[in-house]
GUTI-187092 format. One record per residue: x, y, z of N, C-alpha, C in turn; residue in three letters; chain. Coordinates in pm, 1 decimal, decimal comma. Layout:
# residues N
PT       n.px       n.py       n.pz      ca.px      ca.py      ca.pz       c.px       c.py       c.pz   rest   kette
PT          X          Y          Z          X          Y          Z          X          Y          Z    ALA       A
...
# end
This chain:
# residues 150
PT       n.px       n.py       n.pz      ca.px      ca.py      ca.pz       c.px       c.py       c.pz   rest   kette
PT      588,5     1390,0    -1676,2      510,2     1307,3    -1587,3      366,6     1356,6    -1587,7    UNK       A
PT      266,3     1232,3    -1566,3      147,2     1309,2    -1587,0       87,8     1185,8    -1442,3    UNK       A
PT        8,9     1278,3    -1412,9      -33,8     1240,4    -1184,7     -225,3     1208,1    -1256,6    UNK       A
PT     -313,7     1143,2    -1185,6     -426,0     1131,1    -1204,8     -500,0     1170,7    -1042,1    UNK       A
PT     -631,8     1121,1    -1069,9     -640,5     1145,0     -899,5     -625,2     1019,4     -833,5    UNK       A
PT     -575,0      876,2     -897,8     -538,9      764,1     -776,2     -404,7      733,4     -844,8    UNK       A
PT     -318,6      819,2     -807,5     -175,2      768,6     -833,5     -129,9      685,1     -691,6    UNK       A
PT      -48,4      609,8     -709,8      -11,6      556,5     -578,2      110,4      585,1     -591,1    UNK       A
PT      198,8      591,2     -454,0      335,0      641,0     -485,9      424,0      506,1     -366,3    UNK       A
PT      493,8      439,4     -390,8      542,8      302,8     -349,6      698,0      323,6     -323,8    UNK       A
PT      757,3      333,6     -249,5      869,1      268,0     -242,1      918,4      151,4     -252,1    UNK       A
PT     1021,6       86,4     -282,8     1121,7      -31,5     -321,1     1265,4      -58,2     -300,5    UNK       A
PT     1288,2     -175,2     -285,0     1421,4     -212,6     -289,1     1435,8     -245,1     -384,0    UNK       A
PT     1469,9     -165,1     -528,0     1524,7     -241,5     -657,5     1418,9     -192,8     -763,3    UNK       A
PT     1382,7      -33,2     -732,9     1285,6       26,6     -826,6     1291,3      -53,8     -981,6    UNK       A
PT     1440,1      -49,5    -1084,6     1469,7      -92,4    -1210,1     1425,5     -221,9    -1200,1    UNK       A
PT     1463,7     -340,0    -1097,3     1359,7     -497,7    -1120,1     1240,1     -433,0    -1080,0    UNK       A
PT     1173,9     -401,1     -993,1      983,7     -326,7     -940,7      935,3     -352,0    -1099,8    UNK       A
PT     1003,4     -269,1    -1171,0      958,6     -189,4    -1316,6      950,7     -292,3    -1384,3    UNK       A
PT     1064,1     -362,1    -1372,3     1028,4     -457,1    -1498,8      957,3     -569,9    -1464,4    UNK       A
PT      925,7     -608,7    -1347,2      835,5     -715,1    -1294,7      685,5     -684,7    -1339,6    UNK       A
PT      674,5     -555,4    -1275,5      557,3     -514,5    -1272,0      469,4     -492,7    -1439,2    UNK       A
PT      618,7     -486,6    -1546,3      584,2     -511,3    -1717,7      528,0     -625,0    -1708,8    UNK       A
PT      563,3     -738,5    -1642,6      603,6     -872,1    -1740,8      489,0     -904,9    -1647,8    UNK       A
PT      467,6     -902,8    -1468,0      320,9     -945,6    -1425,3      188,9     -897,9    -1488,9    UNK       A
PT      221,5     -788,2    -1413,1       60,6     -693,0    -1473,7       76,1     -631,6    -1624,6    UNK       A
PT      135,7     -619,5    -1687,8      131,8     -571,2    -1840,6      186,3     -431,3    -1795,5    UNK       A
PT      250,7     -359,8    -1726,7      216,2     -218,3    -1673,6      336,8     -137,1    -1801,4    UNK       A
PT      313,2      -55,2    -1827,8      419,3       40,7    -1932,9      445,9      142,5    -1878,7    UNK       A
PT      596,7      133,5    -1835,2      670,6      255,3    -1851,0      681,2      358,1    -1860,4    UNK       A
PT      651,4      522,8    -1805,2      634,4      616,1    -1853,5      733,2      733,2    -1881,2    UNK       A
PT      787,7      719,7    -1735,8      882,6      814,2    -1689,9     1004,0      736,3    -1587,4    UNK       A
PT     1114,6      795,2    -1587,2     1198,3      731,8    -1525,5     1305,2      833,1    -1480,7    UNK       A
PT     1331,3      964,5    -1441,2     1427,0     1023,8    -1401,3     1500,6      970,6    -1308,2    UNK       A
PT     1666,1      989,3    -1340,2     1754,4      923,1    -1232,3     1848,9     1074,8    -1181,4    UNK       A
PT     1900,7     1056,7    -1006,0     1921,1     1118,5     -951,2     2044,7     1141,3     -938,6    UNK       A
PT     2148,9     1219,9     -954,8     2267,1     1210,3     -916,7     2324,7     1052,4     -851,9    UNK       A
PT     2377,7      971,7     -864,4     2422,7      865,1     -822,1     2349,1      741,5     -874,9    UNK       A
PT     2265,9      763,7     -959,2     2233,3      633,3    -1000,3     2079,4      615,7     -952,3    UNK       A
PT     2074,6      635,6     -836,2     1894,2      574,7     -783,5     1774,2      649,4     -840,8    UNK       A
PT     1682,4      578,6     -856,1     1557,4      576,1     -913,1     1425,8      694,0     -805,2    UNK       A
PT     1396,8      775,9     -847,6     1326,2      859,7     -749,4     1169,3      884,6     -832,5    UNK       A
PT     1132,0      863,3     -934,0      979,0      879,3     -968,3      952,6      749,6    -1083,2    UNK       A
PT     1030,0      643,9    -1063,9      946,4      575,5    -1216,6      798,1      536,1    -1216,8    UNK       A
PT      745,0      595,9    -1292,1      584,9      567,6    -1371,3      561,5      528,5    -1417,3    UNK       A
PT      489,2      395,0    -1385,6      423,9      294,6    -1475,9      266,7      279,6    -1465,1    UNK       A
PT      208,6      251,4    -1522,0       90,1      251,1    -1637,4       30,1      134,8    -1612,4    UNK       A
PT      -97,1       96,5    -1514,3     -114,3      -16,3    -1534,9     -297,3      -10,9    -1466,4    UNK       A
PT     -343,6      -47,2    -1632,3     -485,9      -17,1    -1653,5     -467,0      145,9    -1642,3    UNK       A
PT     -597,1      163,9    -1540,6     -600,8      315,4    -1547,0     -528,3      365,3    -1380,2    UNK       A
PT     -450,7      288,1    -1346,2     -393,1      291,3    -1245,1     -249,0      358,7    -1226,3    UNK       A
PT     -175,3      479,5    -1173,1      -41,7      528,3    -1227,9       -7,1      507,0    -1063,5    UNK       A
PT      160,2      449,8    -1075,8      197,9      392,5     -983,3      347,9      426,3     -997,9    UNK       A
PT      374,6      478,5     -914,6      523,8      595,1     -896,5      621,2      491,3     -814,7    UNK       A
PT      723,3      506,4     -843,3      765,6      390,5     -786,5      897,1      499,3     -743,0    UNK       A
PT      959,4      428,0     -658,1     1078,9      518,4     -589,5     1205,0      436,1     -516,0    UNK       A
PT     1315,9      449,9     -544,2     1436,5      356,4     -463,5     1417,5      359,8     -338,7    UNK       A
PT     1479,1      325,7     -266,2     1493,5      390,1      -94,9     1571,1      467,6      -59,7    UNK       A
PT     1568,0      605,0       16,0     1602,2      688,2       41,0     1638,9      717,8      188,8    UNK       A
PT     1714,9      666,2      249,5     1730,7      673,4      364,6     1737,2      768,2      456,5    UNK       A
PT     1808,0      832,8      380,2     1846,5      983,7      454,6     1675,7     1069,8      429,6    UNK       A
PT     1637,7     1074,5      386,0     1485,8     1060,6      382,5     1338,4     1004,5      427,3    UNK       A
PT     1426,1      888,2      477,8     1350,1      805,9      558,9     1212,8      730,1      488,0    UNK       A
PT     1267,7      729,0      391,5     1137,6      664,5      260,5     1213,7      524,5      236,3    UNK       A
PT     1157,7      411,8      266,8     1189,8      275,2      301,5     1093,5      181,5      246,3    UNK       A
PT     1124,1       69,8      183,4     1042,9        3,0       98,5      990,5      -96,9      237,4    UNK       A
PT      858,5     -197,8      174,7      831,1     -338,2      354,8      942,0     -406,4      362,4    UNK       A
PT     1024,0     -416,1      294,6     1163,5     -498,4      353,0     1207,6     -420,3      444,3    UNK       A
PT     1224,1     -343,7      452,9     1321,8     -220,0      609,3     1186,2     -228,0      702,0    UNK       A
PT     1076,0     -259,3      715,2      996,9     -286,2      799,8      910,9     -411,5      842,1    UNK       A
PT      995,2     -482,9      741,8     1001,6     -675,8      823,2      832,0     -697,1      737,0    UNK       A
PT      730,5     -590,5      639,0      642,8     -646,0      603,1      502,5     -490,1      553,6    UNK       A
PT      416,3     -543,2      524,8      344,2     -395,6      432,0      226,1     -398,8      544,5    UNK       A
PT      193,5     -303,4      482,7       42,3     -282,4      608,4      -70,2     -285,2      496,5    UNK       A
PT      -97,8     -254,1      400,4     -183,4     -254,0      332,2     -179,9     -321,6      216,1    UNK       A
PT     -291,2     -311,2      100,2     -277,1     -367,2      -22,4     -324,2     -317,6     -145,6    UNK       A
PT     -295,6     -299,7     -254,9     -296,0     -244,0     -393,4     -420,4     -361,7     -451,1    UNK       A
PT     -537,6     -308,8     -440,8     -630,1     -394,9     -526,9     -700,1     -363,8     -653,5    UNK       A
PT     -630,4     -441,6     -762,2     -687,7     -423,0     -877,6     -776,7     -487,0     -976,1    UNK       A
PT     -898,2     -436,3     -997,2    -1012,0     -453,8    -1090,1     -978,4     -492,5    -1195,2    UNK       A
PT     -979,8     -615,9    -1261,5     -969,2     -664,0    -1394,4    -1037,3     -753,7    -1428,8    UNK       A
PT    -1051,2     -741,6    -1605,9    -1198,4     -794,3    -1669,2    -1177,7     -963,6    -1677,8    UNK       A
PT    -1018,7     -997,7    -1641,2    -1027,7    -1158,1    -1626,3     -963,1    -1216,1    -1555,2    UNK       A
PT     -973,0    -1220,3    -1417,5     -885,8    -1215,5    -1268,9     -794,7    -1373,9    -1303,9    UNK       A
PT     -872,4    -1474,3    -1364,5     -766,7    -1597,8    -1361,5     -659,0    -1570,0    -1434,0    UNK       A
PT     -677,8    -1520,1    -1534,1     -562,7    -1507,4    -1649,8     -446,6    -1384,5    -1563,5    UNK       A
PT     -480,9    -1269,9    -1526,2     -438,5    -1198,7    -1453,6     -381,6    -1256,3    -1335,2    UNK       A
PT     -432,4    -1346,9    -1246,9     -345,6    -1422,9    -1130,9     -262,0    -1531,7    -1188,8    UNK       A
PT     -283,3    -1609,4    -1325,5     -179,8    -1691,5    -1349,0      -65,7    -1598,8    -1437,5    UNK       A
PT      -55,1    -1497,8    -1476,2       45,7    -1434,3    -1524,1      133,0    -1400,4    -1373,0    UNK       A
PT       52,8    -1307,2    -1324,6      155,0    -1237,5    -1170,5      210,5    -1395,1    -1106,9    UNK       A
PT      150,1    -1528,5    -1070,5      183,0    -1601,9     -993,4      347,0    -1662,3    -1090,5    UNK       A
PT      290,7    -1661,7    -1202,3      415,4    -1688,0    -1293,9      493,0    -1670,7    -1315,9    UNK       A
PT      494,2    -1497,1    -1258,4      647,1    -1428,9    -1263,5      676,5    -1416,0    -1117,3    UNK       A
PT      604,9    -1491,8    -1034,7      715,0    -1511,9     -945,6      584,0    -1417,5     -776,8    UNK       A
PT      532,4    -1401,5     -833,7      404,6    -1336,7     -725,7      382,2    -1473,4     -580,4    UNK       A
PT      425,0    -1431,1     -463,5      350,7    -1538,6     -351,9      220,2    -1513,3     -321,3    UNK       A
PT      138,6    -1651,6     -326,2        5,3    -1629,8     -315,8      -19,5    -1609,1     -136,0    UNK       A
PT      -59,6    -1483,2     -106,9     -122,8    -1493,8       23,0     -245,2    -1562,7       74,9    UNK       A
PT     -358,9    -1510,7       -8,5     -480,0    -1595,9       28,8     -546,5    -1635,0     -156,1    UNK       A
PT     -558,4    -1751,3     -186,9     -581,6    -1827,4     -280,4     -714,7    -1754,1     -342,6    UNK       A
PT     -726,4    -1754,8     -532,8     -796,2    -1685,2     -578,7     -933,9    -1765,8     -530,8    UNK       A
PT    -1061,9    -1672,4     -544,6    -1172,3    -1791,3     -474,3    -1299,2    -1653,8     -524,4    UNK       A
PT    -1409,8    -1746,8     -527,1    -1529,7    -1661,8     -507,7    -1577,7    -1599,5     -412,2    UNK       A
PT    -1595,0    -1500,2     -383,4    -1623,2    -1429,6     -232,8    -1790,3    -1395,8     -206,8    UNK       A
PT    -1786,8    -1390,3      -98,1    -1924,6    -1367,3      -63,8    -2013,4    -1258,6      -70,8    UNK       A
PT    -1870,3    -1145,5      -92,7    -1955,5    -1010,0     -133,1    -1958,2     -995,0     -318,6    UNK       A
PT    -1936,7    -1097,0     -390,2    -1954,1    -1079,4     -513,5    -1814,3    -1072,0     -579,5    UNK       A
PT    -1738,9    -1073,8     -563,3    -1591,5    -1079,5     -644,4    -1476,2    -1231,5     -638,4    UNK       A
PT    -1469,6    -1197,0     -761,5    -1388,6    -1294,6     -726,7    -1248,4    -1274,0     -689,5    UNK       A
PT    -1209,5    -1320,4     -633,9    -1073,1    -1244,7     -551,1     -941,9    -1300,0     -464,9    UNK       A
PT     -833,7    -1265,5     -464,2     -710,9    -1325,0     -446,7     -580,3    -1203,3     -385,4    UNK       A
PT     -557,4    -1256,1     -323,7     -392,7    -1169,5     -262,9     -267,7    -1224,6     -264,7    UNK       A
PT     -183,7    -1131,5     -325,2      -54,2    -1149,5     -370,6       50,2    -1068,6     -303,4    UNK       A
PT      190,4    -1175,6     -288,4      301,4    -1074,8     -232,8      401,6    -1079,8     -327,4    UNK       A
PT      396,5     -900,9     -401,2      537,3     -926,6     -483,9      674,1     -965,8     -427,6    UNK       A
PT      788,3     -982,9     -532,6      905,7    -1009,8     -474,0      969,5     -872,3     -420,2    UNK       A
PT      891,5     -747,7     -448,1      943,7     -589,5     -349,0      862,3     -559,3     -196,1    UNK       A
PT      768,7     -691,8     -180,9      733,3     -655,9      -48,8      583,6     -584,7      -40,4    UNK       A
PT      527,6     -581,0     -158,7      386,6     -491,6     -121,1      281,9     -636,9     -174,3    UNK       A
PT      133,9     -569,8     -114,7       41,2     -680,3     -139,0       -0,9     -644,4     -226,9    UNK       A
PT     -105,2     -760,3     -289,8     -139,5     -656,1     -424,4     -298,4     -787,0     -365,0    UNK       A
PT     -400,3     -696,1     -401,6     -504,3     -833,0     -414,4     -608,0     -757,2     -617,1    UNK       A
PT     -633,4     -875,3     -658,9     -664,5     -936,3     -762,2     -813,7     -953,1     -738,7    UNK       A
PT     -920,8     -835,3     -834,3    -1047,4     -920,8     -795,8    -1119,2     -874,5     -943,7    UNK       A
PT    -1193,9     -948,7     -965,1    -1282,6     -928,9    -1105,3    -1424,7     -923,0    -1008,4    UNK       A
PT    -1509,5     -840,5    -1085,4    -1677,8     -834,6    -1016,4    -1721,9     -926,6    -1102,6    UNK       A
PT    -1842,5    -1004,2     -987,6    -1903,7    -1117,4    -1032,4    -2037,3    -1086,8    -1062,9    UNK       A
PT    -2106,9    -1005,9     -952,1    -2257,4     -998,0     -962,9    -2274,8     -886,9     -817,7    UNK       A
PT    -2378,2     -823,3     -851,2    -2397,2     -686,1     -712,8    -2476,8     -782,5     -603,2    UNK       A
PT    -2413,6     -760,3     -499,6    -2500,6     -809,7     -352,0    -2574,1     -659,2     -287,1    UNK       A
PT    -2700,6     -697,1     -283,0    -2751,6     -616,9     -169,6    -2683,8     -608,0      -47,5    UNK       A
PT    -2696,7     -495,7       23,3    -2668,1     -462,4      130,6    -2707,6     -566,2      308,2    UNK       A
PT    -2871,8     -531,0      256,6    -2880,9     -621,3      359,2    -2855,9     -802,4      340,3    UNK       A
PT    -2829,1     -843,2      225,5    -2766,5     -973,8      204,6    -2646,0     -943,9      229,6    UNK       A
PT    -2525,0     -843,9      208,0    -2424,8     -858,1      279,7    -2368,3     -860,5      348,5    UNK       A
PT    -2471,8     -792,2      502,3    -2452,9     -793,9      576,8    -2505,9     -916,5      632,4    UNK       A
PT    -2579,0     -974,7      635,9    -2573,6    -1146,5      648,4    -2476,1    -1195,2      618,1    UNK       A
PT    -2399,3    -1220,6      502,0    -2371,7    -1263,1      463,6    -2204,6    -1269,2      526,9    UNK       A
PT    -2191,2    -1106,9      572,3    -2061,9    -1085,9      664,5    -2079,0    -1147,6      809,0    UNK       A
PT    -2182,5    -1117,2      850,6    -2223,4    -1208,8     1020,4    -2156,9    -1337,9      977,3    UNK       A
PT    -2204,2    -1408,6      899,9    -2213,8    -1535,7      862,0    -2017,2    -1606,5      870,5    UNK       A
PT    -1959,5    -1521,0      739,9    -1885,0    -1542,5      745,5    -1735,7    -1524,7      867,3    UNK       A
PT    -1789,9    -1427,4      939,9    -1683,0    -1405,0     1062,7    -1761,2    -1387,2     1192,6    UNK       A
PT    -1874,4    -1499,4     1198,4    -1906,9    -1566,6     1351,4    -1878,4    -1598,5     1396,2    UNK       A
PT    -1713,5    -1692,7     1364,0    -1585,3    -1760,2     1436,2    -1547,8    -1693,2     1518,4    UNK       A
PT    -1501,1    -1530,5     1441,3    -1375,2    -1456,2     1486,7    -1461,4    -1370,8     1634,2    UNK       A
PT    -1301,7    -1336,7     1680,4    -1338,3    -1278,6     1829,7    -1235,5    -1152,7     1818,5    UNK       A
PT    -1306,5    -1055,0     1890,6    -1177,2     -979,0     1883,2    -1092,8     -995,0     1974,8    UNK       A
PT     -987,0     -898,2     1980,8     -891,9     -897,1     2106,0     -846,0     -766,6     2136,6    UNK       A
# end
């Protein structure tokens, strides 16, 4: 096994489909796969861009639980790629739910969020062009003058 400094480490329900989804969406390859006494999956490593992403069964007695045992994810896996449409019509193809629709954004990316079929988000963005600061911060007023907090 070889670790970088942004490995992400994920739990799942169904590490062996995770793996092979995650081939056939994102292109991701395979690295490592040790299995544990009984069959379950505890480090598979896959390869995707310069991104290493550890994937792990659920472990109960451990208390390591994929967003299905918690009704949903809290965060999201966002990845930089040089051609975000082609990249969102592959993942949507194999089966990816679109959360918020791919679109041009206001801070310069173009960008999209996805829910795999293991429960994590993933958002999708290619860079379009650099925004200044103080244009983005306009540009953020602008866009969430609606919202209120609570």
């Amino acid at each position: 096994m070889s670790f970088n400094s942004h490995t992400l480490h994920v739990t799942v329900r169904g590490t062996d489909e995770a793996s092979a989804w995650y081939q056939q969406a994102f292109g991701a390859a395979e690295l490592t796969r040790p299995v544990v006494p009984g069959g379950r999956l505890i480090h598979v490593q896959v390869r995707i861009g310069t991104l290493t992403l550890m994937l792990a069964d659920e472990f109960p007695e451990m208390e390591s639980f994929g967003p299905q045992h918690f009704g949903g994810t809290y965060g999201a896996v966002y990845l930089h790629v040089d051609d975000v449409d082609d990249t969102w019509q592959r993942v949507v193809g194999a089966g990816a739910t679109v959360i918020r629709r791919l679109s041009d954004a206001f801070w310069g990316e173009r960008e999209g969020q996805l829910l795999d079929p293991f429960g994590h988000r993933w958002g999708l963005t290619q860079h379009l062009r650099d925004v200044p600061l103080a244009e983005l911060q306009e540009l953020t007023n602008e866009a969430f003058s609606g919202f209120t907090t609570g």
